[in-house]
C-alpha positions in Angstrom: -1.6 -49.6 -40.5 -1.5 -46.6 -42.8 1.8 -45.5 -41.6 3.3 -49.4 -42.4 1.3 -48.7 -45.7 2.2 -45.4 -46.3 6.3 -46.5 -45.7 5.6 -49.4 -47.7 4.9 -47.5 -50.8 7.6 -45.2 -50.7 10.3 -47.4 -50.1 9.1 -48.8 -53.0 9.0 -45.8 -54.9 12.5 -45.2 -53.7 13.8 -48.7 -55.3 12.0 -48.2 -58.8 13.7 -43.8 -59.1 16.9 -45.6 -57.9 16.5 -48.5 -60.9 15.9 -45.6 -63.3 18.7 -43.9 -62.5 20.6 -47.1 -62.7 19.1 -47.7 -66.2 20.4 -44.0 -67.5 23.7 -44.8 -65.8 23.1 -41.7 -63.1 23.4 -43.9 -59.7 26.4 -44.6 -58.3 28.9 -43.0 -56.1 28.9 -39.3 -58.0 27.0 -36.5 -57.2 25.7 -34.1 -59.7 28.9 -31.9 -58.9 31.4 -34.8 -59.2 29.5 -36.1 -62.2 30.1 -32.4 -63.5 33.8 -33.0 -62.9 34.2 -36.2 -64.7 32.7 -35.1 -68.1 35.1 -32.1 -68.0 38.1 -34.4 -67.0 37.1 -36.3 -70.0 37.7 -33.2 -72.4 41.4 -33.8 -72.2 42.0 -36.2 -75.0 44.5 -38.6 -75.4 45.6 -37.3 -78.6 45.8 -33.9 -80.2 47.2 -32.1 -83.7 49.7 -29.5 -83.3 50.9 -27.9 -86.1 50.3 -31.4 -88.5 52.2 -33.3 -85.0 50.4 -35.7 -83.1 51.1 -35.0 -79.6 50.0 -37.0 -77.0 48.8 -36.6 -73.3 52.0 -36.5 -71.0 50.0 -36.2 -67.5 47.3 -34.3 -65.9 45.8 -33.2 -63.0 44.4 -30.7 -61.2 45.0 -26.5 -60.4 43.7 -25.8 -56.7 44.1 -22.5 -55.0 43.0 -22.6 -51.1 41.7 -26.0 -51.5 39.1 -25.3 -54.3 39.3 -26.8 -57.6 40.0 -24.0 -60.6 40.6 -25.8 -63.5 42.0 -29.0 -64.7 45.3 -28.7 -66.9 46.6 -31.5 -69.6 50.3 -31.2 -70.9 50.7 -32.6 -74.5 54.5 -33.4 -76.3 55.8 -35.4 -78.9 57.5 -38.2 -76.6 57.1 -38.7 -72.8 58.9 -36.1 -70.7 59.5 -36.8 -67.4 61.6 -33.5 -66.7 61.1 -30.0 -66.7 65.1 -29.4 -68.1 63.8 -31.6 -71.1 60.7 -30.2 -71.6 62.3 -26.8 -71.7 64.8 -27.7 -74.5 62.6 -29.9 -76.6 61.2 -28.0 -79.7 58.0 -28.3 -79.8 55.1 -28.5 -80.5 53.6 -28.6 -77.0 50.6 -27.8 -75.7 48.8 -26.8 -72.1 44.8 -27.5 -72.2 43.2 -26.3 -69.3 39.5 -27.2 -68.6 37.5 -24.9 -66.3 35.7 -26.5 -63.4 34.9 -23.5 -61.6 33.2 -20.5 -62.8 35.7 -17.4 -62.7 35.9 -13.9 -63.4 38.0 -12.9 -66.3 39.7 -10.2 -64.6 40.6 -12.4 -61.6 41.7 -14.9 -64.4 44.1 -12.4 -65.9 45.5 -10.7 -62.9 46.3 -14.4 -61.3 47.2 -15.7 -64.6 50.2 -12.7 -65.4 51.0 -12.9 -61.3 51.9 -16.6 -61.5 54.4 -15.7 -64.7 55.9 -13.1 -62.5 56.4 -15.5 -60.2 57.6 -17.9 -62.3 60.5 -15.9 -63.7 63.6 -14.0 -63.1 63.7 -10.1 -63.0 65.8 -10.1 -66.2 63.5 -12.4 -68.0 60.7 -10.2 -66.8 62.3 -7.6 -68.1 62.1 -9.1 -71.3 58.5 -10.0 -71.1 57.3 -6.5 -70.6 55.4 -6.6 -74.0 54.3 -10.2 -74.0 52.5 -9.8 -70.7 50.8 -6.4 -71.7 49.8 -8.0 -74.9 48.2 -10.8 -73.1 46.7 -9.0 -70.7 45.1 -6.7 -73.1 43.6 -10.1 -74.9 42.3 -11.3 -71.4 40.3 -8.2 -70.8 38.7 -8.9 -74.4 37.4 -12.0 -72.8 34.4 -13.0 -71.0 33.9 -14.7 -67.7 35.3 -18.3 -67.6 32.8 -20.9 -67.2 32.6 -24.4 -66.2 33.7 -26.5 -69.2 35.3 -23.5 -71.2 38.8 -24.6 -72.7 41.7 -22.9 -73.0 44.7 -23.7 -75.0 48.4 -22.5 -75.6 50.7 -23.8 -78.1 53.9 -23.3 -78.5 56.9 -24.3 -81.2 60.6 -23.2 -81.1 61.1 -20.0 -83.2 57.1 -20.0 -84.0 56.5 -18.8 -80.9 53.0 -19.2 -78.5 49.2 -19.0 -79.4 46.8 -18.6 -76.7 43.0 -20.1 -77.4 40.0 -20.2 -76.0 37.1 -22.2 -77.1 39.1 -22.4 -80.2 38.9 -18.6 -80.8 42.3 -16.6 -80.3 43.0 -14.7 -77.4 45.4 -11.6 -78.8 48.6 -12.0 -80.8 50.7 -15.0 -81.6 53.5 -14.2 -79.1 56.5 -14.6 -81.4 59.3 -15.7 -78.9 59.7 -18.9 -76.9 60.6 -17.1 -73.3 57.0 -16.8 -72.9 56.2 -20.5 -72.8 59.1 -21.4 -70.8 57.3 -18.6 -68.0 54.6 -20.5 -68.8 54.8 -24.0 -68.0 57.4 -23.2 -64.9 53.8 -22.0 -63.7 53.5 -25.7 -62.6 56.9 -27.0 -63.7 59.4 -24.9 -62.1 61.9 -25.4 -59.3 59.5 -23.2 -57.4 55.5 -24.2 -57.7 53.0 -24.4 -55.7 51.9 -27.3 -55.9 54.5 -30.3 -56.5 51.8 -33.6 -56.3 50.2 -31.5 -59.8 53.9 -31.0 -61.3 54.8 -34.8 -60.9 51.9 -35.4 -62.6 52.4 -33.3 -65.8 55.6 -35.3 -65.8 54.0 -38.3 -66.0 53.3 -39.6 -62.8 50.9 -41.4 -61.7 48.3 -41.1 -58.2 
């Protein structure tokens, strides 16, 4: 009889923490790691300002190296662009926001960062990116560890060149030229990524 009583009570107790949590909005499908996720997904606005332009949120999704989520990347333009020739010779303002959901080492950060540039581009245009890549490099190692939730953002404008932030505080020199942005976004946007399902959805497609 105690045991019926015993499992009585907290089956019981069970039902009134599972009301609370449905009270507070915390029950439900997510765990405390997914629900982690979600706020940060939320971080990528609809809207932003760019240089007194209203730019709006042309796709999103995901960065994943070996099948762990790194952070999660918005790109903003003035009008929908649903290719990367387009994007390329639009003039701005655009900007990449990328949202951490992973802890990770700045170093790491940098060193992958540059690597996927150099990947991204031709010999000749790397050629011409030997400065902008030291320069950024040198800001990275200013930086601290990335952490869940941190923001980063880059900017860029034709003939004003690109502006690396993060948490809103600048990382290095504005990088006065606009070869550096188009490395940039063929990170994700180029003829040779990664990952194409993430690229069709910077472009505006959606899941």
């Amino acid at each position: 009889m105690k045991t019926v009583k015993h499992t009585r009570q907290m089956t019981h107790i069970m039902q009134m923490v599972r009301m609370m949590l449905i009270v507070v909005g915390l029950a439900g499908s997510l765990s405390p790691a997914q629900a982690a996720n979600e706020a940060v997904s939320q971080v990528l606005e609809d809207t932003v300002q760019v240089e007194g332009q209203r730019l709006n949120l042309n796709g999103s999704g995901t960065h994943i190296i070996k099948r762990v989520k790194i952070f999660n990347i918005g790109l903003y333009t003035t009008k929908p662009r649903n290719n990367t020739p387009d994007l390329l010779a639009s003039p701005g303002p655009v900007r990449l926001k990328l949202v951490m959901v992973k802890e990770v080492d700045s170093e790491l950060m940098s060193r992958r960062f540059l690597a996927d540039i150099r990947s991204s581009t031709t010999k000749e245009e790397r050629n011409q990116l030997v400065y902008q890549l030291m320069a950024l490099g040198e800001g990275f190692a200013r930086m601290g560890d990335w952490k869940v939730g941190d923001v980063m953002t880059i900017d860029w404008s034709q003939g004003k060149g690109t502006v690396f932030r993060s948490n809103n505080r600048q990382i290095g020199e504005t990088l006065k030229d606009d070869l550096t942005m188009h490395a940039i976004l063929k990170i994700w946007l180029g003829d040779n990524v990664a990952d194409n399902k993430l690229k069709r959805l910077l472009l505006g497609d959606k899941e």
